[in-house]
Biopython code that builds the backbone (N, CA, C, O; Angstrom):
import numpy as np
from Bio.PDB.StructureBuilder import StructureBuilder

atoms = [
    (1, "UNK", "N", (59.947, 262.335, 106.359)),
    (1, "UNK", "CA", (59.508, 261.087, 105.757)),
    (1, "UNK", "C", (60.030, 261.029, 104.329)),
    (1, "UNK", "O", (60.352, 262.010, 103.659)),
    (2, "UNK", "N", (60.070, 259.796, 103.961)),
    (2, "UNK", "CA", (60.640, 259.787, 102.284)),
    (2, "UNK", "C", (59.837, 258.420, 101.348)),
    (2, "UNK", "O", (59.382, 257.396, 101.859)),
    (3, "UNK", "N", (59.836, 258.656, 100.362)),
    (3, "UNK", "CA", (58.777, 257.795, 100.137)),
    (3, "UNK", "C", (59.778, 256.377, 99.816)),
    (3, "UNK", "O", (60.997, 256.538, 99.769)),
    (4, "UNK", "N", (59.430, 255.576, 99.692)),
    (4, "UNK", "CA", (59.904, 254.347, 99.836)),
    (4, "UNK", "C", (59.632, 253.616, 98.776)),
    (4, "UNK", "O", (60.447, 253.103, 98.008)),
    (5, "UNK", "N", (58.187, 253.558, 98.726)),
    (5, "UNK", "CA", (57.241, 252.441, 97.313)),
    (5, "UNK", "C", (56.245, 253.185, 96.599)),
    (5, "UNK", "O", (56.147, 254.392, 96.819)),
    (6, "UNK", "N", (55.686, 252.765, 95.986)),
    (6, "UNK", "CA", (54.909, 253.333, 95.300)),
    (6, "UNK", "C", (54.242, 251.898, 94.490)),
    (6, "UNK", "O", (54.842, 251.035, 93.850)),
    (7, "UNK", "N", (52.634, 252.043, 94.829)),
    (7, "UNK", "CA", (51.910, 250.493, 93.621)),
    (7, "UNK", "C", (50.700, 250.609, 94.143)),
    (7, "UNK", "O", (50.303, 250.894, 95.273)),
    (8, "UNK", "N", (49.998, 250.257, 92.819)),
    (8, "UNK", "CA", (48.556, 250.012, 92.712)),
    (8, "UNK", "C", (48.524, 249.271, 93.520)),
    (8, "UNK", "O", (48.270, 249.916, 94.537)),
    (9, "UNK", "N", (48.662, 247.862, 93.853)),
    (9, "UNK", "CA", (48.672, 246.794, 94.176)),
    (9, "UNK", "C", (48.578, 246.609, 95.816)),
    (9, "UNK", "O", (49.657, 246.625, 96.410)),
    (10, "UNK", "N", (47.232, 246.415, 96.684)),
    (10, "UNK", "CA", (47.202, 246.570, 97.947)),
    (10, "UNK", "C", (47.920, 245.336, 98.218)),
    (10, "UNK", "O", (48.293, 245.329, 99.391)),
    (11, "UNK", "N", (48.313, 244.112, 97.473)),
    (11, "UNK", "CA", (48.840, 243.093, 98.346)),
    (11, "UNK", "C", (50.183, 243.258, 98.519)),
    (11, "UNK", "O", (50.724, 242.578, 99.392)),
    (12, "UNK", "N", (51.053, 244.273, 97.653)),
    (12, "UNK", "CA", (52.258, 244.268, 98.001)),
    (12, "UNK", "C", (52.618, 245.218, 99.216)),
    (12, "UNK", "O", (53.459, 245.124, 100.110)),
    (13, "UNK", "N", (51.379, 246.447, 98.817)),
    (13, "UNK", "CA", (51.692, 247.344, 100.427)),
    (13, "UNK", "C", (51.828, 246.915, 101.372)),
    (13, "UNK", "O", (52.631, 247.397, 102.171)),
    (14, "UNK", "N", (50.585, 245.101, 101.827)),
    (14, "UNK", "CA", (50.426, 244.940, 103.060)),
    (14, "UNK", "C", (51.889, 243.766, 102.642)),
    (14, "UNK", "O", (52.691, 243.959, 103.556)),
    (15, "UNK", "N", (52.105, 243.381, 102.290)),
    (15, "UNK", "CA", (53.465, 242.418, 101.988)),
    (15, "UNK", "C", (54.435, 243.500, 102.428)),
    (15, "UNK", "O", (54.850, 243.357, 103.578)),
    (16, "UNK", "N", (54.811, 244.385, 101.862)),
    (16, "UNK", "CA", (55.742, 245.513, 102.412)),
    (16, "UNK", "C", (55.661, 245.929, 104.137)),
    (16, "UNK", "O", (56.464, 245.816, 105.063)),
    (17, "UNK", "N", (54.444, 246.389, 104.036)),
    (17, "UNK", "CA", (54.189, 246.379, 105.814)),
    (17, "UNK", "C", (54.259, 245.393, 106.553)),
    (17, "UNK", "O", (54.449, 245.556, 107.758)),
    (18, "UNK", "N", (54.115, 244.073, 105.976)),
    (18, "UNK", "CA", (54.342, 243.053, 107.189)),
    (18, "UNK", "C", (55.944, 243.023, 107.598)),
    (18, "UNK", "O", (56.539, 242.880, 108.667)),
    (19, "UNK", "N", (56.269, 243.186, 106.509)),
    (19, "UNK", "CA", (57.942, 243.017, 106.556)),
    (19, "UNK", "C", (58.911, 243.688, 107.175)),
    (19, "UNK", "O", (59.908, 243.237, 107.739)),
    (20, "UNK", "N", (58.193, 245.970, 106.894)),
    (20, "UNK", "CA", (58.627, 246.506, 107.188)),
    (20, "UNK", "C", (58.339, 246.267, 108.946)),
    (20, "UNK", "O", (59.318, 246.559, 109.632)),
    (21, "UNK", "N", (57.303, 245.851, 109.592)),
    (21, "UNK", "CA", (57.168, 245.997, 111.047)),
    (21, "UNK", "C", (57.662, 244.645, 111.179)),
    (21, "UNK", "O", (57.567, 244.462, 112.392)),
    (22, "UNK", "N", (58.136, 243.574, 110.668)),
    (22, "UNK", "CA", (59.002, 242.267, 111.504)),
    (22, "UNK", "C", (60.473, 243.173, 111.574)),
    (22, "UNK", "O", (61.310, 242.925, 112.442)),
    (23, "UNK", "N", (60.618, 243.962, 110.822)),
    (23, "UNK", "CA", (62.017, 244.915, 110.955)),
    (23, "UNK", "C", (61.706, 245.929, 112.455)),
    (23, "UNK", "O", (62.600, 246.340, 113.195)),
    (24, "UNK", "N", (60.911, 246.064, 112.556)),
    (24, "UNK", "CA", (61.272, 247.225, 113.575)),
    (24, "UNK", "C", (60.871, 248.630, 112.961)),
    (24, "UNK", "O", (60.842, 249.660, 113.634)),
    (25, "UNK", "N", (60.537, 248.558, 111.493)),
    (25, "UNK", "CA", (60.318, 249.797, 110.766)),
    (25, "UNK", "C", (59.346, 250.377, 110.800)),
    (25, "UNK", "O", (58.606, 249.827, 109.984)),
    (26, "UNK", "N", (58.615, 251.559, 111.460)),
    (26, "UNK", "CA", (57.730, 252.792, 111.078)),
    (26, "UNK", "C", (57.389, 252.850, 109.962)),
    (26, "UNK", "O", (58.393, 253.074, 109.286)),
    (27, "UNK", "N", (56.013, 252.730, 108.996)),
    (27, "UNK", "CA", (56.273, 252.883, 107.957)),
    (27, "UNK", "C", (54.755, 253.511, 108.140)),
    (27, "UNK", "O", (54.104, 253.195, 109.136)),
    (28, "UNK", "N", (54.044, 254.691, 106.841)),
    (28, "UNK", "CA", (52.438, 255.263, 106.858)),
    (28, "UNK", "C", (52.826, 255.085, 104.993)),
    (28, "UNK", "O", (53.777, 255.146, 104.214)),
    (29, "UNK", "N", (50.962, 254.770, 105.029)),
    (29, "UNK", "CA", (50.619, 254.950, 103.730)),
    (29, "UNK", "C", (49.925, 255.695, 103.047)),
    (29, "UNK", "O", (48.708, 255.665, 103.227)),
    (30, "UNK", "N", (50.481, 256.566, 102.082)),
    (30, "UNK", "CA", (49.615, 257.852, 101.643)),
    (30, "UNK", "C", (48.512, 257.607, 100.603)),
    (30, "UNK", "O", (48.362, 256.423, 100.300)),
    (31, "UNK", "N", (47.903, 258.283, 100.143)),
    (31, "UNK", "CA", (46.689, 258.179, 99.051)),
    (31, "UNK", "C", (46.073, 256.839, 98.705)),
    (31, "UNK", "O", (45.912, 256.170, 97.685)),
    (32, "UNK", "N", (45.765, 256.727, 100.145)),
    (32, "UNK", "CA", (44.701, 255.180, 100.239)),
    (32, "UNK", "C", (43.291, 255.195, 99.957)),
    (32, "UNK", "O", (42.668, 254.198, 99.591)),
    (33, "UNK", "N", (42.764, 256.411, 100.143)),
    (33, "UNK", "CA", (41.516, 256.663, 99.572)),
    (33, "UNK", "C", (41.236, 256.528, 98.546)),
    (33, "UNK", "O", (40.350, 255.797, 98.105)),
    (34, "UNK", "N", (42.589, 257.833, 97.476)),
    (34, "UNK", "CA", (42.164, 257.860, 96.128)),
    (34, "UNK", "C", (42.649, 256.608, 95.454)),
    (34, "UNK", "O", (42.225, 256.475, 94.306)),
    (35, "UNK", "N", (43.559, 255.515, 95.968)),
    (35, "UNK", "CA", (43.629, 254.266, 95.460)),
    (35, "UNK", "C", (42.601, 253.448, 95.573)),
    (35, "UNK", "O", (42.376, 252.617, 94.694)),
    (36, "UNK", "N", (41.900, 253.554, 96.572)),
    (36, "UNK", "CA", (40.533, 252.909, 96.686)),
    (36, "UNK", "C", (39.455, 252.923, 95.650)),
    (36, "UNK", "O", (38.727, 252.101, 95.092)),
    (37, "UNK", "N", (39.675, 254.251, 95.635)),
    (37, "UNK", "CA", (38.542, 255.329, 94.810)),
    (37, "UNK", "C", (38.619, 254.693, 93.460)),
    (37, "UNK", "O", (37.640, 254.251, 92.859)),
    (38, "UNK", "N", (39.689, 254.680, 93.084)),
    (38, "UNK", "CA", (39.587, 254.407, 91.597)),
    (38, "UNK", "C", (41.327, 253.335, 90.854)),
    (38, "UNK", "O", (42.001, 253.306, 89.825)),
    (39, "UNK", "N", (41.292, 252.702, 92.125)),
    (39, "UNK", "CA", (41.782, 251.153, 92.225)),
    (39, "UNK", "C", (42.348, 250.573, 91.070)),
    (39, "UNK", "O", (43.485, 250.246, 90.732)),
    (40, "UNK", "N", (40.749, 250.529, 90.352)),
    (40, "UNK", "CA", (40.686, 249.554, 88.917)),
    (40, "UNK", "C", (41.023, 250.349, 88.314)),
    (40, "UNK", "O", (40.718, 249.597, 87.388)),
    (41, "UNK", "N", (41.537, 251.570, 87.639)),
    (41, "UNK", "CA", (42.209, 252.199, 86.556)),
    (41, "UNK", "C", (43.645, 252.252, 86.939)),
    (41, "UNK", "O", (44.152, 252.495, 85.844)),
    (42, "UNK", "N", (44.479, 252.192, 87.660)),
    (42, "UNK", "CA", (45.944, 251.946, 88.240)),
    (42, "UNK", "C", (46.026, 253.775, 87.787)),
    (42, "UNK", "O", (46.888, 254.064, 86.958)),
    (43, "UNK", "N", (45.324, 254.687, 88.225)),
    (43, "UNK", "CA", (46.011, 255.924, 88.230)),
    (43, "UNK", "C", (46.317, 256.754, 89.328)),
    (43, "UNK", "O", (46.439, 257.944, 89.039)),
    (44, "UNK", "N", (46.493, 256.405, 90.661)),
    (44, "UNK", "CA", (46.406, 257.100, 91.906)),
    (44, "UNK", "C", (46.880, 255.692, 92.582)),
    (44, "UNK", "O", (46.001, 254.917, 92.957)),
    (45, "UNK", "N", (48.585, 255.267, 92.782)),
    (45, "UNK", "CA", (49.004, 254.792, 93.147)),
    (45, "UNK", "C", (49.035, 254.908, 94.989)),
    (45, "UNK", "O", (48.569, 255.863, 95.611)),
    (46, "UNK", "N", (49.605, 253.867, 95.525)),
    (46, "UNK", "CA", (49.028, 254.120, 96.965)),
    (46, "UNK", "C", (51.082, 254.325, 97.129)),
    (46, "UNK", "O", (51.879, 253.524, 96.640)),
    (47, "UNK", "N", (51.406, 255.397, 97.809)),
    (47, "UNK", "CA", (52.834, 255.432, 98.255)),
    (47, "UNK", "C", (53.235, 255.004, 99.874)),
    (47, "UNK", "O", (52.386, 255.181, 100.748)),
    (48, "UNK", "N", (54.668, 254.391, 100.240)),
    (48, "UNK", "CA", (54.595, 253.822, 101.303)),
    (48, "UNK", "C", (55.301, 254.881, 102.061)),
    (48, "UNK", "O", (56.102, 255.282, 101.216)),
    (49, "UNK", "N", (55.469, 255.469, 102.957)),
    (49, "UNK", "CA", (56.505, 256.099, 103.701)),
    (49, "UNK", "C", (57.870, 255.612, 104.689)),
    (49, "UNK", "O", (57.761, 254.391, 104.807)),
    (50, "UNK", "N", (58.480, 255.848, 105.060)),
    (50, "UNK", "CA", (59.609, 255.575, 106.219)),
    (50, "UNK", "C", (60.349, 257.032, 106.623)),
    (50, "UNK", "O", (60.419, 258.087, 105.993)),
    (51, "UNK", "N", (60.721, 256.753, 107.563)),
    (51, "UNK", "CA", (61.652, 257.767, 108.158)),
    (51, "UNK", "C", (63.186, 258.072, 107.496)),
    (51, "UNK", "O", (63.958, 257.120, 107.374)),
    (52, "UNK", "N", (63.491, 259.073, 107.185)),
    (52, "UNK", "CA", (64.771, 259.299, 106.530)),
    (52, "UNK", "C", (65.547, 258.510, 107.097)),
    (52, "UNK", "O", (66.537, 258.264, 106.407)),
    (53, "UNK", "N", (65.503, 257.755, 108.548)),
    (53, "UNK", "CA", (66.967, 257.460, 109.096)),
    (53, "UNK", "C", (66.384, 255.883, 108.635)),
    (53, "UNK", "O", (67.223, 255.282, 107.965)),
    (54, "UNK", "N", (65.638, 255.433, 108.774)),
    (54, "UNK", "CA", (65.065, 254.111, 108.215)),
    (54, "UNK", "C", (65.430, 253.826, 107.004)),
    (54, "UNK", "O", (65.773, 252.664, 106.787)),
    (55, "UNK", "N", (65.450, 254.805, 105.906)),
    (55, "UNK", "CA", (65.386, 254.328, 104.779)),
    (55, "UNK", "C", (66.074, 253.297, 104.190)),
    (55, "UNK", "O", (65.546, 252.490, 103.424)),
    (56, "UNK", "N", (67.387, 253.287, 104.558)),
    (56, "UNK", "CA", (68.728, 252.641, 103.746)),
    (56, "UNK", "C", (68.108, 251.007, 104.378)),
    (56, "UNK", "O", (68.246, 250.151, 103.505)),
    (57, "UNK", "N", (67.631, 250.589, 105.364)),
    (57, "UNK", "CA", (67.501, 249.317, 106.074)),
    (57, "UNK", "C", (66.379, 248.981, 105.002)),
    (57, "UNK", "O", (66.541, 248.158, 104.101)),
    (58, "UNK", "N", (65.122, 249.783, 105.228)),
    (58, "UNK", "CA", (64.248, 249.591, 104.641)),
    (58, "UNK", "C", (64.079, 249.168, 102.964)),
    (58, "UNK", "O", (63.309, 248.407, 102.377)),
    (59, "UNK", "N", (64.862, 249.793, 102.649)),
    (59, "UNK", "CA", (65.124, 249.539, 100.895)),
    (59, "UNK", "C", (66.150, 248.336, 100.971)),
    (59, "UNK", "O", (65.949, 247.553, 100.043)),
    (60, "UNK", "N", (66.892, 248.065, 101.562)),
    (60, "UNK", "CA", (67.132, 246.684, 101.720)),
    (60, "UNK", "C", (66.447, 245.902, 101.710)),
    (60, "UNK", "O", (66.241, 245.277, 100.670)),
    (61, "UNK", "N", (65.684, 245.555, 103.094)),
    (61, "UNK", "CA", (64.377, 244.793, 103.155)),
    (61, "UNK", "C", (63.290, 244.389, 101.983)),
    (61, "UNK", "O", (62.910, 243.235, 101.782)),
    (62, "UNK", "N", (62.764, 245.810, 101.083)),
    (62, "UNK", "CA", (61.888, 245.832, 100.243)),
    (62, "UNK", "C", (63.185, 244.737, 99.027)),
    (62, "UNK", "O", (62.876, 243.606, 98.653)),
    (63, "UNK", "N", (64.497, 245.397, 98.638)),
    (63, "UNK", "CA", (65.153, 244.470, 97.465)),
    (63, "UNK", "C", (65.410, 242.725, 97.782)),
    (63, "UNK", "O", (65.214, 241.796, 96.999)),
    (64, "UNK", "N", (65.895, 242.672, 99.160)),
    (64, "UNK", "CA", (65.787, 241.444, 99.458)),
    (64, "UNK", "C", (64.691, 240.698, 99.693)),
    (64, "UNK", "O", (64.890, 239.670, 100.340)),
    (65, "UNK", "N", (63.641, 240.917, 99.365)),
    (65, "UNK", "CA", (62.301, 240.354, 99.141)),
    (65, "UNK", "C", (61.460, 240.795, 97.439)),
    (65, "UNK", "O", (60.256, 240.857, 97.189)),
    (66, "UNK", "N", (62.455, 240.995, 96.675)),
    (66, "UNK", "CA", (62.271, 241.097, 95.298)),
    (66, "UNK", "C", (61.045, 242.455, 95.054)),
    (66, "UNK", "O", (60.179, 242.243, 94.205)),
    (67, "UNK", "N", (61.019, 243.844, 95.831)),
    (67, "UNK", "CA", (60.180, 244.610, 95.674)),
    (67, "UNK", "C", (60.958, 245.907, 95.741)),
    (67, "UNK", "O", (61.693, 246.409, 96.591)),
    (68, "UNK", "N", (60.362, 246.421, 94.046)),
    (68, "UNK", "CA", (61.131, 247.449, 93.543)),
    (68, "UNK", "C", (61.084, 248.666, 94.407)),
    (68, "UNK", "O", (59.927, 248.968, 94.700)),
    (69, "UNK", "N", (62.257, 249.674, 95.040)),
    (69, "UNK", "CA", (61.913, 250.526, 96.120)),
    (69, "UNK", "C", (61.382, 251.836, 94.827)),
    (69, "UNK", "O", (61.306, 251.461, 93.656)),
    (70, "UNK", "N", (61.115, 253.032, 95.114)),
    (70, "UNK", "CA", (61.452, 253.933, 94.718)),
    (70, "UNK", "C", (62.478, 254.739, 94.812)),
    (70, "UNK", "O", (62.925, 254.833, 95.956)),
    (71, "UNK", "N", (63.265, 255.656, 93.605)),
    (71, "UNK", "CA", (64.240, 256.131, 93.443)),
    (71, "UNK", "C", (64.481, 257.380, 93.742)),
    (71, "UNK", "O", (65.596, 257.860, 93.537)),
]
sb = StructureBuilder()
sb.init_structure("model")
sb.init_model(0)
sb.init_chain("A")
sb.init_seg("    ")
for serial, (resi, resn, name, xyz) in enumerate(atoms, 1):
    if name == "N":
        sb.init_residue(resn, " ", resi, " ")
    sb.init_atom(name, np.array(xyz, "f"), 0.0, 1.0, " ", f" {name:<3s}", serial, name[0])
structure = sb.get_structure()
């Protein structure tokens, strides 16, 4: 797996996930709890995953919909 995104922000995860599954893309989201947990301070970002062979499509997808991938 490789991480993909990274953001406080639950509306862009599920914006990311809608997008990534109209693609066909596998995608899991890590540290959803501790983003939950403590949300309102933006310090425990929620990260998105994909599959190494996914990635290159996927970071497409995320830039052509104006959402910064991770590097």
């Amino acid at each position: 797996m490789k991480e993909l995104l990274r953001s406080t922000d639950p509306t862009v995860m599920a914006f990311a996930t809608a997008l990534l599954q109209g693609e066909g893309i596998e995608c899991f989201e890590l540290d959803v709890n501790m983003s939950n947990l403590y949300g309102g301070i933006d310090v425990f970002p929620r990260r998105m995953m994909v599959r190494e062979a996914d990635y290159a499509q996927a970071a497409r997808v995320m830039i052509d919909n104006e959402i910064e991938v991770s590097v």
